[in-house]
C-alpha positions as CSV (number, residue, x, y, z in Angstrom):
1,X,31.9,-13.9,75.9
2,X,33.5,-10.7,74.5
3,X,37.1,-12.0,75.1
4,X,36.1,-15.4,73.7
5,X,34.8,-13.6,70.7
6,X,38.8,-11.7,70.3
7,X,40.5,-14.2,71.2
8,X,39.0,-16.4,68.5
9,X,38.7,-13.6,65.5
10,X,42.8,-13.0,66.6
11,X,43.1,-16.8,66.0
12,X,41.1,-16.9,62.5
13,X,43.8,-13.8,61.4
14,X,46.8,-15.1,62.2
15,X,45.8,-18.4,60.8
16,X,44.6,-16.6,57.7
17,X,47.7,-15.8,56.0
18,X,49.6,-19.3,56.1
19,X,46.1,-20.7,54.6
20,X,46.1,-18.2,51.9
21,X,49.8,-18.5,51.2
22,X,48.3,-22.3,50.8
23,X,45.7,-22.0,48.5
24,X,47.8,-20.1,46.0
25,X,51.2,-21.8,46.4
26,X,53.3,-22.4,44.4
27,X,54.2,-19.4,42.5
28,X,57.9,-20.4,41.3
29,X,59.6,-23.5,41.1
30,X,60.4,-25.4,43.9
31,X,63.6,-27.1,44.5
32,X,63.7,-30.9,45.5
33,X,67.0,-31.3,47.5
34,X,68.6,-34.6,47.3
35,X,71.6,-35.2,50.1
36,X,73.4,-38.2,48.5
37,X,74.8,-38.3,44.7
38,X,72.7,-39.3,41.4
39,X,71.2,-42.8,41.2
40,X,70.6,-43.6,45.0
41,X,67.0,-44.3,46.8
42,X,66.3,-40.2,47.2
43,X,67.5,-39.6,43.7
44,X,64.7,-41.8,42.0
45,X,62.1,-40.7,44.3
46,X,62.6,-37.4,44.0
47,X,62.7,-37.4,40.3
48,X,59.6,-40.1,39.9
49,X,57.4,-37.9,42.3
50,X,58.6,-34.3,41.1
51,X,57.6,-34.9,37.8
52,X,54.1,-36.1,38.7
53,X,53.8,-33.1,41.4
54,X,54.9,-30.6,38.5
55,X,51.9,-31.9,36.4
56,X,49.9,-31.5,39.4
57,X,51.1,-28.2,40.7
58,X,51.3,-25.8,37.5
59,X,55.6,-25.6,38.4
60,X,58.7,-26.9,38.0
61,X,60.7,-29.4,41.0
62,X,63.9,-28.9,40.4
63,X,65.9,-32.1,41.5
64,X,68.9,-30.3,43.3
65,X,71.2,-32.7,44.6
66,X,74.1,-31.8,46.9
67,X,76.1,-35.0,47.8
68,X,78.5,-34.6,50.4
69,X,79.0,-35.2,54.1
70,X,76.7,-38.4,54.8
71,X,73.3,-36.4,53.6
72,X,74.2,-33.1,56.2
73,X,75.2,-31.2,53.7
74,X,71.8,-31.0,51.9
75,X,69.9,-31.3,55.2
76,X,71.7,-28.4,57.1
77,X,70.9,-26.2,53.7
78,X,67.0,-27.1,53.8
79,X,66.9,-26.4,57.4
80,X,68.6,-23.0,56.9
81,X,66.4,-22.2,54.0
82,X,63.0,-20.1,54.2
83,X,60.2,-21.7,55.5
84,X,58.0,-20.7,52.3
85,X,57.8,-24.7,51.0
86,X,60.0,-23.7,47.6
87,X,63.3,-25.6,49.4
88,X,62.2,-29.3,50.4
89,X,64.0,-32.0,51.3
90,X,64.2,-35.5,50.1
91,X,65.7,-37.7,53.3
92,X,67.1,-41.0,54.0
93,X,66.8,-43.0,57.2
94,X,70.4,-41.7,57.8
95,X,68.8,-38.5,58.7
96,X,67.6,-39.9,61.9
97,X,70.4,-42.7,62.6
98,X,73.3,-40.6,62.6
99,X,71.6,-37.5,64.7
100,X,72.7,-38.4,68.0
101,X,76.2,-39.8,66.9
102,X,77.6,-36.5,65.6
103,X,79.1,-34.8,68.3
104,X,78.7,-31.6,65.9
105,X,75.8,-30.7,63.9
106,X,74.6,-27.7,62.3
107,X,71.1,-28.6,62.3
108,X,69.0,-30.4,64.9
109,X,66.4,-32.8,62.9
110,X,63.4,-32.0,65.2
111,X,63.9,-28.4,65.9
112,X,65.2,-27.5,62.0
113,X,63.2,-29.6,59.9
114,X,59.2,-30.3,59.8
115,X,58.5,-33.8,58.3
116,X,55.6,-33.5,55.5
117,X,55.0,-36.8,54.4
118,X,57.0,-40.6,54.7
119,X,57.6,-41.8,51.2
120,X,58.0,-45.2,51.4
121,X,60.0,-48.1,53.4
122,X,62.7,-50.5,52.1
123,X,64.8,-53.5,53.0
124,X,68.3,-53.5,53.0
125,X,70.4,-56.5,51.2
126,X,73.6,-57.7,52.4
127,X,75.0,-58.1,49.1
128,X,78.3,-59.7,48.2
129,X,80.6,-59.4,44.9
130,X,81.3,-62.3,43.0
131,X,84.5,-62.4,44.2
132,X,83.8,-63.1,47.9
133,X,83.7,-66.9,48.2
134,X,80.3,-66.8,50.3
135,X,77.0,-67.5,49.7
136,X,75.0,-67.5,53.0
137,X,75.8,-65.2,56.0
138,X,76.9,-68.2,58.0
139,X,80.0,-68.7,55.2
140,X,80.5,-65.3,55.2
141,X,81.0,-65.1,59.2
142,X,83.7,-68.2,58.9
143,X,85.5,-66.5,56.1
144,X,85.7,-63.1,57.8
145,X,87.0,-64.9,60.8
146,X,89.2,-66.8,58.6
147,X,90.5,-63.8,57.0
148,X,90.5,-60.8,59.8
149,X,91.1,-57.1,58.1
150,X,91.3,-58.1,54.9
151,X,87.5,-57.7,54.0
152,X,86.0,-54.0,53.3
153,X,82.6,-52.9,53.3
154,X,81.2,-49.9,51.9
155,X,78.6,-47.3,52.7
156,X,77.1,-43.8,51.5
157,X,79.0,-42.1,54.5
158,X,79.4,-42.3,58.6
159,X,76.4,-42.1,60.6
160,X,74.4,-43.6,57.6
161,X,71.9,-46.2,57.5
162,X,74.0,-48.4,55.9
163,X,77.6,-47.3,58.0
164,X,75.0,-48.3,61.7
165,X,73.5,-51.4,60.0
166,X,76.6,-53.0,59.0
167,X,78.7,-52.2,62.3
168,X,75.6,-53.9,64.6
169,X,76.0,-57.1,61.9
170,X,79.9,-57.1,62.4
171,X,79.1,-56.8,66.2
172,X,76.7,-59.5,65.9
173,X,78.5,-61.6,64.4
174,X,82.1,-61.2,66.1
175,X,83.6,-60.1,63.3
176,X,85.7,-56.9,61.8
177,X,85.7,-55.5,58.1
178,X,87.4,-52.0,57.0
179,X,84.8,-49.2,56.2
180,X,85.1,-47.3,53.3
181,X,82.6,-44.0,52.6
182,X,81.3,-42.9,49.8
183,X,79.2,-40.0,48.2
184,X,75.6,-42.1,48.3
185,X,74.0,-45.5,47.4
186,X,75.0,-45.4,43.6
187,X,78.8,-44.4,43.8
188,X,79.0,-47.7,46.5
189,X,77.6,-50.4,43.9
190,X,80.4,-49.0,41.8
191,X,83.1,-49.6,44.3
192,X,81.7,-53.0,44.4
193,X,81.6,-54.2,40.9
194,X,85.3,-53.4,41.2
195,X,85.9,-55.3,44.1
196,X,87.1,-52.0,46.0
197,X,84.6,-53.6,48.6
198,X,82.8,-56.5,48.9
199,X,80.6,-56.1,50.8
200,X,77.7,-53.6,51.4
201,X,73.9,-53.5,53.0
202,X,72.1,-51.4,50.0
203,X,68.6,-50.8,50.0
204,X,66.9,-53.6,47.7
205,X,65.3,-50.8,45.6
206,X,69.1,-50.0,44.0
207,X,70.0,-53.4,44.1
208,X,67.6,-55.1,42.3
209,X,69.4,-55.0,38.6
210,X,72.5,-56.3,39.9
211,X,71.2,-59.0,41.6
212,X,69.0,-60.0,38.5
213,X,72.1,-59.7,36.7
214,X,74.4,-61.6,38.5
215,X,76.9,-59.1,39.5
216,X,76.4,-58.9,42.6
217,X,75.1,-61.6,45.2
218,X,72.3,-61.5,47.5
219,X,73.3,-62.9,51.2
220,X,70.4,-61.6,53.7
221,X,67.5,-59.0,53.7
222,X,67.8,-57.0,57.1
223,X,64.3,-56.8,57.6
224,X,62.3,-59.5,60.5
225,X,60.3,-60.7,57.5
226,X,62.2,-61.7,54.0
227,X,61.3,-59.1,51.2
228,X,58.1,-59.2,48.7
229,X,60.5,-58.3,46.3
230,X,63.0,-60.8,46.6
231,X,61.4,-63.7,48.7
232,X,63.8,-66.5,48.2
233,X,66.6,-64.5,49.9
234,X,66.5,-65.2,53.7
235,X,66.7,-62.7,56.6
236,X,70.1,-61.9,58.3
237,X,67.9,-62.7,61.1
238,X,66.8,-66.6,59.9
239,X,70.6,-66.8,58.7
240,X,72.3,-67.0,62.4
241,X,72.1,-63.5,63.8
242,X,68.3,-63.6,65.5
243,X,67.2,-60.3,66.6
244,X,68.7,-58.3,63.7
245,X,66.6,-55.6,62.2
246,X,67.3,-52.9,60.1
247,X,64.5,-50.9,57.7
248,X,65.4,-48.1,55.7
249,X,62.9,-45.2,54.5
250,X,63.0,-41.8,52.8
251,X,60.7,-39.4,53.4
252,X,60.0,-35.2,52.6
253,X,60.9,-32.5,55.3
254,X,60.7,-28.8,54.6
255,X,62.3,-25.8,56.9
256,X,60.9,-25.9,60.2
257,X,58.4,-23.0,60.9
258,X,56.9,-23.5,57.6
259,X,53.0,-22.6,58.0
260,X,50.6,-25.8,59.1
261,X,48.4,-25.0,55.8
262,X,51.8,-25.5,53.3
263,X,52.6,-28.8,55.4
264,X,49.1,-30.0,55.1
265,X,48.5,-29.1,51.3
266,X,52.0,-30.5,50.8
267,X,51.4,-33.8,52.5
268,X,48.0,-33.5,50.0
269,X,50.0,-33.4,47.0
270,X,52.3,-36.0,48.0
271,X,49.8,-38.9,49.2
272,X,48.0,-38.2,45.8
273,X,51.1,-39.1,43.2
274,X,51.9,-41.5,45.2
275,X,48.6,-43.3,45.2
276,X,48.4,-42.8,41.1
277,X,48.5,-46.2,39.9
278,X,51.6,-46.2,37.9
279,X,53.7,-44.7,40.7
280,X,52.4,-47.2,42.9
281,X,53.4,-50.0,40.9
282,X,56.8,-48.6,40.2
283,X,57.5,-48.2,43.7
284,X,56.8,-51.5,44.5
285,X,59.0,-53.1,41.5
286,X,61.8,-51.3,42.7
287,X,61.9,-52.9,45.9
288,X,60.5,-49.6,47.8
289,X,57.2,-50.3,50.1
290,X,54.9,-47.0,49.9
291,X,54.1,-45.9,53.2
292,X,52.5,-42.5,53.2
293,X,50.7,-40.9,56.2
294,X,50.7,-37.9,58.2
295,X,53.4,-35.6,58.8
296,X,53.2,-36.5,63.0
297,X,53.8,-40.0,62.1
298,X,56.6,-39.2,60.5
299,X,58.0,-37.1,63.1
300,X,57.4,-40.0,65.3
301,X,59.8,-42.5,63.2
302,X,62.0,-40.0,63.0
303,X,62.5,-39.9,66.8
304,X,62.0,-43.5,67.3
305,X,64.8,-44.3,65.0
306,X,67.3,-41.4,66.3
307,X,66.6,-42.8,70.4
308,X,67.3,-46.7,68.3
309,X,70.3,-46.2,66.6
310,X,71.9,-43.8,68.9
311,X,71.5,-46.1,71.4
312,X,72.6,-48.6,69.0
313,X,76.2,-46.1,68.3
314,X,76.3,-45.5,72.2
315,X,77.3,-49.4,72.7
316,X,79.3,-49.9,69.8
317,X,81.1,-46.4,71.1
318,X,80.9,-45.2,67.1
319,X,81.2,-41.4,67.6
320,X,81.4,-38.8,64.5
321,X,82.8,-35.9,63.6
């Protein structure tokens, strides 16, 4: 009884301090970072949600993004950061697809990183420019075929959603197209409306305005079922490739070892702006599908999707540096 009695009033102490450290965070600003380059997925939902969490929170999120190297960059910095929840991360499915493709990384998603809340899902689009004479996937298969190596496609770097997506689809289909990287989502559209590429599979939410406008032309949705968003657009999967699937999300990590109670009133925080009414609906007319729940079953996509798609790079042989 004695020992039970310790053991249990050790437990309540060292628990103590990380619920403490809970009740009266934050103190100071915290900084949001954002892997990829102004305009993408993580940049809007980072800046939507940090400006509802500083009204909730009494402090500043600083939107810090750090574009470079397919999202590591800005990963390997939050997972070398201290875990005190004042250095988050805003992440993109590519955090998980491209883990077990590199054959170095500086961080190790599982071990570095503890997932606090999933954000949201999204479809990706296989859009075309105007300037590729296709309209279907089917037309775009017979001109690729009919045209080998002269078609690029582009992507916000290798090992990314996108970069995975698009080689299974070439795969798929028998077909080859040049890949060119970029900085994010945002810097690809560009590259697009000049024709640098003409092809890319974007993530509906960044595509919406150019496909309202015209610019650039909806082919497929990646997704099993077609898109709330965009319904009349089929499924790469209706459209002569069965069995393709590809969802993007983005969700919030912070450093691992950052103490239960932060993650907790963290996932809190989070699951309340995104349930406020207007964020909700802005969500959802951007193309992006909230999804919030706890931070295990995050960690459990994560790890779903890094056994898929490096399974997935295994049989394509796609190996990164």
């Amino acid at each position: 009884m004695r020992g039970t009695l310790i053991a249990s009033l050790v437990t309540a102490c060292l628990a103590a301090p990380g619920a403490l450290a809970a009740e009266s965070y934050p103190v100071r600003p915290i900084r949001l970072i954002v892997p990829f380059a102004p305009g993408g997925g993580t940049d809007i939902i980072s800046r939507l949600l940090g400006a509802r969490l500083t009204d909730r929170l009494g402090q500043t999120i600083v939107v810090d993004n750090r574009p470079a190297g397919s999202g590591i960059l800005g990963a390997d910095l939050v997972a070398k950061s201290a875990p005190d929840g004042y250095t988050l991360l805003c992440a993109y499915s590519s955090l998980a697809s491209s883990a077990l493709l590199f054959t170095r990384l500086p961080y190790d998603p599982i071990k570095d990183l503890a997932p606090i809340i999933l954000v949201a899902t999204s479809q990706l689009v296989l859009l075309a420019s105007p300037a590729l004479p296709a309209t279907n996937v089917k037309e775009l298969i017979a001109y690729a075929k009919a045209n080998p190596d002269k078609l690029n496609y582009g992507s916000s770097g290798p090992g990314s959603t996108p970069h995975l997506a698009t080689e299974l689809l070439l795969s798929m289909a028998g077909i080859q197209m040049t890949h060119i990287s970029y900085k994010g989502i945002a810097p690809v559209i560009t590259a697009q409306l000049a024709n640098e590429v003409q092809l890319s599979l974007t993530p509906v939410a960044i595509s919406l305005p150019y496909m309202k406008s015209g610019r650039l032309r909806a082919l497929a949705v990646g997704g099993l079922t077609r898109s709330v968003t965009i319904p009349d657009v089929p499924t790469v999967n209706e459209s002569g490739l069965p069995g393709f699937e590809v969802i993007a999300w983005y969700g919030m990590l912070a450093p691992a070892h950052t103490p239960r109670a932060l993650i907790e009133r963290l996932n809190r925080e989070f699951r309340a702006v995104i349930a406020l009414p207007d964020i909700n609906r802005n969500l959802l007319e951007q193309g992006l599908d909230p999804a919030p729940g706890t931070p295990e079953q995050f960690g459990a996509l994560i790890k779903s999707d890094m056994e898929k798609w490096g399974a997935v790079g295994k049989r394509l042989g796609i190996k990164l540096d």
